[in-house]
C-alpha positions in Angstrom: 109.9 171.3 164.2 109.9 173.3 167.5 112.5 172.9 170.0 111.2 173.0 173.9 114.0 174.1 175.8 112.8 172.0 179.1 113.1 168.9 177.5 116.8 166.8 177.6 117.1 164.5 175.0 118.3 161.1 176.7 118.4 159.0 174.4 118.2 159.3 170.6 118.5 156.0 168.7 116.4 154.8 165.5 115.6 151.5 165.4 116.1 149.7 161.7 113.5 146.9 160.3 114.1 144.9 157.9 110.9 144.2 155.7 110.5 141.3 153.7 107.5 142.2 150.7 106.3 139.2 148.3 109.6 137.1 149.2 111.2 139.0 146.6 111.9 142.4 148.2 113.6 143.6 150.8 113.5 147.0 152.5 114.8 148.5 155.3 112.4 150.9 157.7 113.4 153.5 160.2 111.2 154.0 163.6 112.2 156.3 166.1 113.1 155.2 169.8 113.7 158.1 171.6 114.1 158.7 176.2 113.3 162.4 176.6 113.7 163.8 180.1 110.6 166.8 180.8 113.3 168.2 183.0 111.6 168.5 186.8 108.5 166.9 185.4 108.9 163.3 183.9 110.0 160.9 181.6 108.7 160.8 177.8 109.5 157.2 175.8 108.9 157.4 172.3 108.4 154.1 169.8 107.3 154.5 166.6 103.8 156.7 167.1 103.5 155.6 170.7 104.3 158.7 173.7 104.8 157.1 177.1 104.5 159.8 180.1 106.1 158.3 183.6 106.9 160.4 186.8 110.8 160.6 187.4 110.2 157.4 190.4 108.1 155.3 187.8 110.9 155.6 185.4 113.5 154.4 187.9 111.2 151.5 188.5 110.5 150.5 184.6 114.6 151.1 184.7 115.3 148.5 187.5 112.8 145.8 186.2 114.4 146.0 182.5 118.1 145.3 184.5 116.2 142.2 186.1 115.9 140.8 182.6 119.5 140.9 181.4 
């Protein structure tokens, strides 16, 4: 794995499912969920194999809506 130096690791949290297979079986799952900050350039979000790019401002604004919901 390479390491870019001008990228900050926010936040760094896997997120645990529990699977259920033929009623019988249960499993639990890993996916990452990681923030990473491209310093000077942006925001990455990272959940499960999806990469979301924002600008630094867009970020503040997905940040401020998600408050609005708790």
């Amino acid at each position: 794995m390479s390491i870019n130096i001008a990228v900050k690791v926010l936040i760094n949290r896997p997120i645990v499912e529990e699977i259920l297979f033929l009623k019988f079986f249960k499993f639990k799952k890993k996916e990452r969920f990681e923030i990473e900050d491209n310093i000077g350039e942006g925001i990455h979000i990272h959940y499960k194999n999806f990469r979301i790019d924002m600008s630094i401002n867009d970020f503040k604004k997905f940040a401020e809506t998600l408050k609005d919901f708790s």
